[in-house]
C-alpha distance (Angstrom), angle and dihedral (degrees) to the residues before:
residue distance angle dihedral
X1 . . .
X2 3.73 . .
X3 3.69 91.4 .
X4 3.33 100.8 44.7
X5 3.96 91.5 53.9
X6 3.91 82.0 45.8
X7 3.77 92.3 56.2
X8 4.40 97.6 37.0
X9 3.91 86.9 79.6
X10 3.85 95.1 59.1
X11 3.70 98.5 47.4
X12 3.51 94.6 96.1
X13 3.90 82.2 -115.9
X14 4.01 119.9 150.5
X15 3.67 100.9 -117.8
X16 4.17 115.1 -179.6
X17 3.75 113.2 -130.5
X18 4.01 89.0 -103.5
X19 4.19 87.2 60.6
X20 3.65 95.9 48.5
X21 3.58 92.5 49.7
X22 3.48 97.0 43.2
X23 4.24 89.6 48.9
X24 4.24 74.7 42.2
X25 3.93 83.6 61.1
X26 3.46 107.5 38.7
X27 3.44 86.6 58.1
X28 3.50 97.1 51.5
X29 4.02 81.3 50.3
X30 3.85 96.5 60.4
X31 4.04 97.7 44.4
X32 3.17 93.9 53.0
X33 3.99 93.0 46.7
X34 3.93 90.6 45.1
X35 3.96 113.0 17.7
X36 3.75 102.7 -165.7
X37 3.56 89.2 46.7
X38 4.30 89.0 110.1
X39 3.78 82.8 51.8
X40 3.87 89.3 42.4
X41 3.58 88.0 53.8
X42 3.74 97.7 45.2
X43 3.13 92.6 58.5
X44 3.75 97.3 47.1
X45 3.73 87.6 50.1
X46 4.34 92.2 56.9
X47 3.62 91.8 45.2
X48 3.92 90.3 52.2
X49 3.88 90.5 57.9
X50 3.89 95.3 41.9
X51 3.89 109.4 99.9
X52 3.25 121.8 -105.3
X53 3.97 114.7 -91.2
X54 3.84 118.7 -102.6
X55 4.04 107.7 -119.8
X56 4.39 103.9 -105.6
X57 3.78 99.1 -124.0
């Protein structure tokens, strides 16, 4: 959820001011619930771009 209110800004999506705050807020919301979830998602992000590991034979 964090990420994808991360990401909604550089969609290239019109947002009104009241939808960027609100994503603005939710953020806000979940960091302060969980306060390693930037790192959490940092790290999610890198291990989505890794390749794939080749299966040891």
């Amino acid at each position: 959820m964090y990420r994808c209110a991360a990401d909604t800004p550089e969609t290239n999506v019109a947002l009104t001011y009241e939808r960027e705050k609100s994503i603005e807020s939710i953020q806000k919301q979940i960091r302060e619930l969980i306060p390693e979830v930037a790192a959490r998602a940092r790290q999610s992000m890198k291990s989505e771009m890794q390749p794939p590991l080749s299966p040891a034979m």
